[in-house]
DOLUM-387943 format. One record per residue (C-alpha): residue number from 1; residue in three letters; chain; y, x, z. Coordinates in steps of 0.001 Angstrom, whole numbers, always signed. Example, Ala and Ser with C-alpha at 12.3 -4.5 7.8 and 13.67 -1.06 7.14 Angstrom:
BEGIN
+------+------+-------+---------+---------+---------+
: resi : resn : chain :      c2 :      c1 :      c3 :
+------+------+-------+---------+---------+---------+
:    1 :  ALA :     A :   -4500 :  +12300 :   +7800 :
:    2 :  SER :     A :   -1060 :  +13670 :   +7140 :
+------+------+-------+---------+---------+---------+
//
This chain:
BEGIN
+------+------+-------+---------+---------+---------+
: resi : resn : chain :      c2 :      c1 :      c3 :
+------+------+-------+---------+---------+---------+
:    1 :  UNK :     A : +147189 :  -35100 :  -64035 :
:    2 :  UNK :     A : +147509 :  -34566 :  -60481 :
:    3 :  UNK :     A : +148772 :  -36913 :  -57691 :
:    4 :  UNK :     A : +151272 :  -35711 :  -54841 :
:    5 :  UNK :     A : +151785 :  -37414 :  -51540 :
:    6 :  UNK :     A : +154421 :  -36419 :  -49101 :
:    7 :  UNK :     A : +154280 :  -38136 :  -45635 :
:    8 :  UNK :     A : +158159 :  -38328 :  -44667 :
:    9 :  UNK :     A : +157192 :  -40235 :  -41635 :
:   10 :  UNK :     A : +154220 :  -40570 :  -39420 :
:   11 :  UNK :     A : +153979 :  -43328 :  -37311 :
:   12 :  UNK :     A : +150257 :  -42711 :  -36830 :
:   13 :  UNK :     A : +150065 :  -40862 :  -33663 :
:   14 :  UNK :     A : +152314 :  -43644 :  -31939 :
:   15 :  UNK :     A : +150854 :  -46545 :  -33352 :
:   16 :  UNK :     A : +147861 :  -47212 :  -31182 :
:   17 :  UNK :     A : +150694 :  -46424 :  -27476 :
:   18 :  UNK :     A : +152969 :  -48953 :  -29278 :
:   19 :  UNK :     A : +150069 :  -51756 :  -30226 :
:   20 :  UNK :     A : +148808 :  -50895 :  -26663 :
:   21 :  UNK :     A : +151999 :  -51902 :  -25095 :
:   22 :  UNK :     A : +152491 :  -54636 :  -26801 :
:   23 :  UNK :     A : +149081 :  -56024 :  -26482 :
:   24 :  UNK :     A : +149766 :  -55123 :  -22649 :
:   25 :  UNK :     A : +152629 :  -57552 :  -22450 :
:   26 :  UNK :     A : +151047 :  -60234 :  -23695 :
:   27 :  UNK :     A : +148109 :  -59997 :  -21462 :
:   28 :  UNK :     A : +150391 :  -59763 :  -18661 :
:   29 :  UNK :     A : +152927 :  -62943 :  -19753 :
:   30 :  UNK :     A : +149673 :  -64495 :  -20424 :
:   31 :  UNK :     A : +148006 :  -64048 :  -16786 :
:   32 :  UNK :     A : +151667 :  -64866 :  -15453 :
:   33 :  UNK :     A : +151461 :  -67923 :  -17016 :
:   34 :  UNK :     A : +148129 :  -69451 :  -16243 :
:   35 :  UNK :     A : +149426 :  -68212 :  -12490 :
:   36 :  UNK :     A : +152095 :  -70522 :  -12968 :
:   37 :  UNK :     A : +150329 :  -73251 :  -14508 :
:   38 :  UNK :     A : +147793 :  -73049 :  -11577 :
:   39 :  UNK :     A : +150100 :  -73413 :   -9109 :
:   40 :  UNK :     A : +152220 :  -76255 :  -11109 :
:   41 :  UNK :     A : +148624 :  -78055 :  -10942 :
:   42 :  UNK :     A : +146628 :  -77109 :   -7694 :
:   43 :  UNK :     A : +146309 :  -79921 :   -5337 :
:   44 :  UNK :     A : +148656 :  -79436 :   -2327 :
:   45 :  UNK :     A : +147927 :  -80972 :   +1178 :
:   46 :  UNK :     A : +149342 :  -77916 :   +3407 :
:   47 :  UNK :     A : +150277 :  -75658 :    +417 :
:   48 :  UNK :     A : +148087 :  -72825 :   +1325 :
:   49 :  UNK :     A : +146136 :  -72950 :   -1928 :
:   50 :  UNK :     A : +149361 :  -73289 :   -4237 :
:   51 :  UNK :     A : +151073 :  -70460 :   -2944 :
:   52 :  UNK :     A : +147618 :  -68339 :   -2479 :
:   53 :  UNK :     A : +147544 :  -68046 :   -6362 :
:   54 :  UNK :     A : +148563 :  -64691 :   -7598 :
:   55 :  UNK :     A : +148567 :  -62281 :  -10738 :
:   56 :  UNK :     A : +146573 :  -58933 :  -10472 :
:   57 :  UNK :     A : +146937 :  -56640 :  -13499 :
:   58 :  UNK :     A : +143422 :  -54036 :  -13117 :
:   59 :  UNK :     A : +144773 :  -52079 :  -16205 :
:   60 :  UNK :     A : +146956 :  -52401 :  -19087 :
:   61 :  UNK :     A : +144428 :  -55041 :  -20636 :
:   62 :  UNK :     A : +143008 :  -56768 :  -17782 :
:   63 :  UNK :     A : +144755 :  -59142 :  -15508 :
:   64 :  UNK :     A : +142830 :  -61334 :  -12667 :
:   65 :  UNK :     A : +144741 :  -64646 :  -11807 :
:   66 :  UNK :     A : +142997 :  -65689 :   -8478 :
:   67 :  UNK :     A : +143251 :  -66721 :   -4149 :
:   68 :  UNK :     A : +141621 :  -65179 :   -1795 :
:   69 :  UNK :     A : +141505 :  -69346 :    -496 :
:   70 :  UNK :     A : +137987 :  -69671 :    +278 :
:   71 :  UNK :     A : +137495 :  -73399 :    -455 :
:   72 :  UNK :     A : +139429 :  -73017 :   -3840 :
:   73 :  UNK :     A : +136638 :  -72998 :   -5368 :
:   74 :  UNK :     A : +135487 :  -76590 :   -4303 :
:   75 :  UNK :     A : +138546 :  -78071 :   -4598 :
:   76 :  UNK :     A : +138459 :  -76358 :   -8734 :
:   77 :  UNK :     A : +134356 :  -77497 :   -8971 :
:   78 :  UNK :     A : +134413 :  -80210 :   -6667 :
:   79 :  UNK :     A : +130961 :  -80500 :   -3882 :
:   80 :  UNK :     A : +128293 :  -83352 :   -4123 :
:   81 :  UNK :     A : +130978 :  -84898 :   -1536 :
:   82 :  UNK :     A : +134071 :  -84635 :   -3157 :
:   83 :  UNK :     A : +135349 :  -84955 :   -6557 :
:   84 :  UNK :     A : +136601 :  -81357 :   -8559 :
:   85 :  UNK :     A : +140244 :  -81380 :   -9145 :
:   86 :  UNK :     A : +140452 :  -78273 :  -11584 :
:   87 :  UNK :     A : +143747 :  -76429 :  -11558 :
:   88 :  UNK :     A : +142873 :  -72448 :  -12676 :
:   89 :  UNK :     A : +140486 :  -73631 :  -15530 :
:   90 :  UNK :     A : +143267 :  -75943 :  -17399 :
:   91 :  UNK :     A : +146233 :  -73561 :  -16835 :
:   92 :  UNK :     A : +143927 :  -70632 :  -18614 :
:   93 :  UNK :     A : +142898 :  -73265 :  -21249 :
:   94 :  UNK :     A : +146476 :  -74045 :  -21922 :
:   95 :  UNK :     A : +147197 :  -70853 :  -22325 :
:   96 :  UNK :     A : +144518 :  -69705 :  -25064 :
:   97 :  UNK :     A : +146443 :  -70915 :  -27794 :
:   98 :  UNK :     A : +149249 :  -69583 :  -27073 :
:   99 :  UNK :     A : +147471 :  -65817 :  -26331 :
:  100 :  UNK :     A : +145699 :  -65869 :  -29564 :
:  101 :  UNK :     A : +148905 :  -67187 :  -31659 :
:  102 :  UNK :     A : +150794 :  -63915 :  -29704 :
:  103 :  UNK :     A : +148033 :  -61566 :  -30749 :
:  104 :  UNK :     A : +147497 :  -63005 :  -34343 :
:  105 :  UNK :     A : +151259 :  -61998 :  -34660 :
:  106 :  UNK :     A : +150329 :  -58687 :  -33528 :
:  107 :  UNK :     A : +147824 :  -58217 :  -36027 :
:  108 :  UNK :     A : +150175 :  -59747 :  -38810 :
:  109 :  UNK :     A : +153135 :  -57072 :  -37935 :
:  110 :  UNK :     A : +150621 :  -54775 :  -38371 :
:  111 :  UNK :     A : +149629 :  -55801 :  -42572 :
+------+------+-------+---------+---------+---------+
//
């Protein structure tokens, strides 16, 4: 007894582009929105540091949200003189959920 298999269709050659893409959007909706979030909760006394926040995407997978603000980082970690009011580190945690429920989906399309 002998077993034939005839491929019809091949989606293997475009399936790793198309997850790429896809995983590439949600990386960059993701860093959009911890941008967002980190502006929504940055303190504001001249606005400089609010609107200083912005999205860089270094490659299809890797987004930096940051300021090039140089006392961000005190007002995020606070000094031995002043109190931290985080902004950057709760809008990325608020957004982990949400980026591993988008990629879970991913990986469920793919089953």
């Amino acid at each position: 007894m002998s077993i034939v298999v005839e491929i019809k269709f091949n989606r293997f050659p475009t399936l790793g582009a198309d997850m790429r893409r896809v995983v590439s959007e949600v990386v960059r909706k993701t860093a959009f929105d911890v941008e967002a979030g980190t502006k929504q909760r940055a303190p504001v006394d001249t606005g400089l540091l609010r609107n200083s926040y912005n999205t860089q995407m270094e490659s299809e997978l890797t987004a930096v949200v940051g300021t090039d603000v140089e006392y961000a980082v005190f007002q995020e970690f606070g000094t031995h003189k002043m109190a931290a009011q985080p902004h950057l580190t709760p809008a990325a945690e608020a957004e982990r959920q949400p980026f591993i429920a988008a990629l879970t989906q991913i990986e469920r399309m793919l089953k």
